[in-house]
TORKOL-4160 file (C-alpha; in steps of 0.2 Angstrom, whole numbers, padded with zeros to 4 digits, m for minus):
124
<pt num="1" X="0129" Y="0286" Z="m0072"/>
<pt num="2" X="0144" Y="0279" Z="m0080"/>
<pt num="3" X="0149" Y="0261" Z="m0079"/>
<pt num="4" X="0168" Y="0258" Z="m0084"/>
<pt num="5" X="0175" Y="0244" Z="m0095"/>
<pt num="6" X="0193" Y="0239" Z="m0090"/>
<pt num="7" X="0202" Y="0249" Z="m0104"/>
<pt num="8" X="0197" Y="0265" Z="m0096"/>
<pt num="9" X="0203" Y="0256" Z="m0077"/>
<pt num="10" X="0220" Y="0253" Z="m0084"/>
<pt num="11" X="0222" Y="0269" Z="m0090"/>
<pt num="12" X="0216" Y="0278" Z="m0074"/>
<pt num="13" X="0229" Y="0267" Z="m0063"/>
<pt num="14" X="0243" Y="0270" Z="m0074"/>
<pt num="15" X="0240" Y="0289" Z="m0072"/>
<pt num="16" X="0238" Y="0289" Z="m0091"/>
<pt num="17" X="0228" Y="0308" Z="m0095"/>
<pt num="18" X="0216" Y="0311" Z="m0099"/>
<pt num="19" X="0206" Y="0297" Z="m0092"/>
<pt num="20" X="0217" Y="0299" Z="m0074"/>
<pt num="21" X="0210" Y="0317" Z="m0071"/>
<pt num="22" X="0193" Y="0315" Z="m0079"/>
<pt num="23" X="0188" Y="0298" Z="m0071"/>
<pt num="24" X="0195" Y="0303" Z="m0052"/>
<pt num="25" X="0184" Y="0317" Z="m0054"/>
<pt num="26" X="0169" Y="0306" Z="m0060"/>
<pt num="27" X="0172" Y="0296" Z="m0043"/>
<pt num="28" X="0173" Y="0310" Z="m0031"/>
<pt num="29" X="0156" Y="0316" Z="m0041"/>
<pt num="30" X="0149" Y="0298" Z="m0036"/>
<pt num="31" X="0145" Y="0295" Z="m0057"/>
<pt num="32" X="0154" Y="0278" Z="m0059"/>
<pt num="33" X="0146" Y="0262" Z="m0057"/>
<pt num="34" X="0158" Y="0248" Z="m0055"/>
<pt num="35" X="0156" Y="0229" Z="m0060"/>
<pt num="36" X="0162" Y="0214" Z="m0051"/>
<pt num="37" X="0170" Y="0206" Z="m0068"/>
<pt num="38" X="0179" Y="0221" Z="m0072"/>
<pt num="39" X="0189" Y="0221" Z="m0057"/>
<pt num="40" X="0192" Y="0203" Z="m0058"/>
<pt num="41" X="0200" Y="0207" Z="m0073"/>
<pt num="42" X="0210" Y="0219" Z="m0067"/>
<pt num="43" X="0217" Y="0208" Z="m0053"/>
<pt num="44" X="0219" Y="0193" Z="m0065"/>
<pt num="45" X="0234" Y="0206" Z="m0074"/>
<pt num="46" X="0241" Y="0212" Z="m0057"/>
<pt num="47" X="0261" Y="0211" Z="m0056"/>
<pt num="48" X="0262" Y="0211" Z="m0037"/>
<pt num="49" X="0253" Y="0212" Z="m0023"/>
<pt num="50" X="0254" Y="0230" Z="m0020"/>
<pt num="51" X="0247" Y="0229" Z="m0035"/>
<pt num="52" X="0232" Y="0219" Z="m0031"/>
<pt num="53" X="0232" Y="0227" Z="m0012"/>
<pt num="54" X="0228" Y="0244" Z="m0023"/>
<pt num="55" X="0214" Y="0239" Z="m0035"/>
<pt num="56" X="0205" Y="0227" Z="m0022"/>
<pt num="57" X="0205" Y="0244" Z="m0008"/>
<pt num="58" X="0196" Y="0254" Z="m0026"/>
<pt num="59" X="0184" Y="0238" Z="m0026"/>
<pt num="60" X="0180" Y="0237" Z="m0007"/>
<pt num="61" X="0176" Y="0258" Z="m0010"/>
<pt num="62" X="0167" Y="0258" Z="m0026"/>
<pt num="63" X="0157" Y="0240" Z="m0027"/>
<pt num="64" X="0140" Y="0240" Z="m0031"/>
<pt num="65" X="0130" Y="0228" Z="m0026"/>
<pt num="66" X="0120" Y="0226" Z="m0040"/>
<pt num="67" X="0135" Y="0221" Z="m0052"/>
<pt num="68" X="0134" Y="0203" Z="m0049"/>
<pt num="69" X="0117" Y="0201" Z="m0060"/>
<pt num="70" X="0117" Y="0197" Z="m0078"/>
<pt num="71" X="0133" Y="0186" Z="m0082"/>
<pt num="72" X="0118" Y="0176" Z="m0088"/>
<pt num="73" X="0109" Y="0188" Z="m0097"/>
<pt num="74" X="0125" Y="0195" Z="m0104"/>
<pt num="75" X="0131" Y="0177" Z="m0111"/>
<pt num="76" X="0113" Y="0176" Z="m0119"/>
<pt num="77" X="0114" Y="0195" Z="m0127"/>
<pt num="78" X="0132" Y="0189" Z="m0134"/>
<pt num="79" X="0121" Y="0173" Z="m0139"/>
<pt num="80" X="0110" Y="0185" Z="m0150"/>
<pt num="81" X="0122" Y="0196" Z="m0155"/>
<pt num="82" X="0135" Y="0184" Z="m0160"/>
<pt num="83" X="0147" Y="0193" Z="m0151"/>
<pt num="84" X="0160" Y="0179" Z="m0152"/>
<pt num="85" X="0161" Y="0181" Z="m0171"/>
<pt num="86" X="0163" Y="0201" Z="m0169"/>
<pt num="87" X="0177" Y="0197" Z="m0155"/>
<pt num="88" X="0168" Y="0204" Z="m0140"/>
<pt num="89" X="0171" Y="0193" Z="m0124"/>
<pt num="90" X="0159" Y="0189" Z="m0114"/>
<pt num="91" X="0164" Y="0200" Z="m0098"/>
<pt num="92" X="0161" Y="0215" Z="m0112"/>
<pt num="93" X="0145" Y="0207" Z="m0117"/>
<pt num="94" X="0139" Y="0205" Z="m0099"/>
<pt num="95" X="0145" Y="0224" Z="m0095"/>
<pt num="96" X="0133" Y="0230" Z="m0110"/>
<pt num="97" X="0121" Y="0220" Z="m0103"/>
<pt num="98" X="0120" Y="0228" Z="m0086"/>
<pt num="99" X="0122" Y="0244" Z="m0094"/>
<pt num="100" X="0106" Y="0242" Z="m0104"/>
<pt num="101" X="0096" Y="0235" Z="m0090"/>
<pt num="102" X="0102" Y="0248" Z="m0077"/>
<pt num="103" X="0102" Y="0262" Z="m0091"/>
<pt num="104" X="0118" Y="0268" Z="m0087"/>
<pt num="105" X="0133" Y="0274" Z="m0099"/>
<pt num="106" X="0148" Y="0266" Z="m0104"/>
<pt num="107" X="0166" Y="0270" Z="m0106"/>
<pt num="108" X="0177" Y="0262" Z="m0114"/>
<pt num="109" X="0192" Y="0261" Z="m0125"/>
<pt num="110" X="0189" Y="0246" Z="m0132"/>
<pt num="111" X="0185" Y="0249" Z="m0150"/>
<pt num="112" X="0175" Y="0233" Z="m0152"/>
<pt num="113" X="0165" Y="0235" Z="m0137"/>
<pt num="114" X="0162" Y="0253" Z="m0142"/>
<pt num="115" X="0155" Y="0249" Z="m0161"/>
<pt num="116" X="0142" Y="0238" Z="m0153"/>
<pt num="117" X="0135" Y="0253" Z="m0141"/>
<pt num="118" X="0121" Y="0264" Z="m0147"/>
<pt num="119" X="0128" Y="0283" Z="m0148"/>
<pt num="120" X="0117" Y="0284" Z="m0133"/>
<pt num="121" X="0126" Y="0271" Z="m0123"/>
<pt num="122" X="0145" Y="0279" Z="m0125"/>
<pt num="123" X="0153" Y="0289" Z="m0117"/>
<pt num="124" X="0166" Y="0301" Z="m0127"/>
């Protein structure tokens, strides 16, 4: 299972390929994992509300129920990490946080987020 960083959501709703065609496939195959910051993210940079009308219908379809653990444990990973000084947020740290304890994969196009996942962690 694959959860998706907001890089990757971006692109897919801008109908950018490859991510468009690979990640709508991914979802029909039921593979992606969603998280609840994520697509507060994506709503914070809407530009309309046809806008926000669209992700919010892909969050009512694809929300997980689980992705409202570990903003705690994330904020405390970027803690130990010292995340901050590497300029990794904390809705980053908390998606890596959920993608350890859920062992799931993540993809993103984040370079920073992506040089602090294991080779085991990422998506390519």
């Amino acid at each position: 299972m694959i959860l998706v960083d907001t890089s990757v959501w971006v692109e897919f709703f801008r109908r950018k390929e490859p991510v468009f065609t690979q990640l709508r496939e991914l979802i029909e195959a039921g593979q992606i994992r969603v998280h609840a910051l994520v697509f507060g993210e994506l709503l914070q940079g809407c530009r309309s509300t046809a806008e926000a009308d669209f992700v919010t219908a892909y969050w009512e379809t694809l929300q997980d129920p689980q992705s409202n653990q570990g903003i705690v444990e994330g904020g405390r990973l970027a803690f130990e990490k010292k995340f901050g000084a590497k300029g990794i947020g904390l809705v980053d740290a908390v998606l890596l946080a959920e993608a350890r304890r859920r062992q799931l994969r993540v993809w993103t196009l984040d370079k920073k987020l992506a040089a602090v996942l294991h080779k085991s962690e990422r998506v390519m």
